[in-house]
N, C-alpha and C positions, 0 to 999 in steps of 0.2 A: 449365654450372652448372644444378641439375634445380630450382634456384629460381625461374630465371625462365618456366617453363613453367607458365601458372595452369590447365589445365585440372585436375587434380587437386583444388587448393587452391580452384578457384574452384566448383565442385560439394559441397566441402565445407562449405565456404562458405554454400551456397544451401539445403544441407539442414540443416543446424544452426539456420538463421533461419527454416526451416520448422517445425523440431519445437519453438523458443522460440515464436512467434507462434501456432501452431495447440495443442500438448498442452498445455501448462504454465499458459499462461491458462485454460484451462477447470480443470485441477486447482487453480490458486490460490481460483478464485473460488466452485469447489464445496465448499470449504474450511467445517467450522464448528465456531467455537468449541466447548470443552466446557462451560466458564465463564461463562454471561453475566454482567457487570455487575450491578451492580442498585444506584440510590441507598440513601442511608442512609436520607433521611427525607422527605417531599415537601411540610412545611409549609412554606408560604412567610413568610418573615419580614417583619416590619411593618417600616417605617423610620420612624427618629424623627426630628423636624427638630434642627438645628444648633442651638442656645442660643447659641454664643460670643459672647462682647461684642468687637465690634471696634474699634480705637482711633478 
């Protein structure tokens, strides 16, 4: 059975977790948006106190 032989699978293995942990992160996080954000309006609103009559 060529299953149970890990030399193969287990190289593969260790290069695949090589090229996620080393290429991928540095391309995710050179990453930049084209769009930024931007609020709508940045007046901050007053707050009124409560009036309610309570029983």
């Amino acid at each position: 059975m060529p299953q149970l032989n890990p030399a193969p699978w287990f190289a593969i293995l260790l290069f695949s977790w090589l090229i996620f942990l080393t290429i991928l992160p540095t391309k995710v996080l050179n990453h930049v948006p084209t769009n930024e954000p931007t609020p709508f309006n940045t007046e901050e609103h007053k707050a009124q106190p409560w009036d309610w009559p309570w029983q």
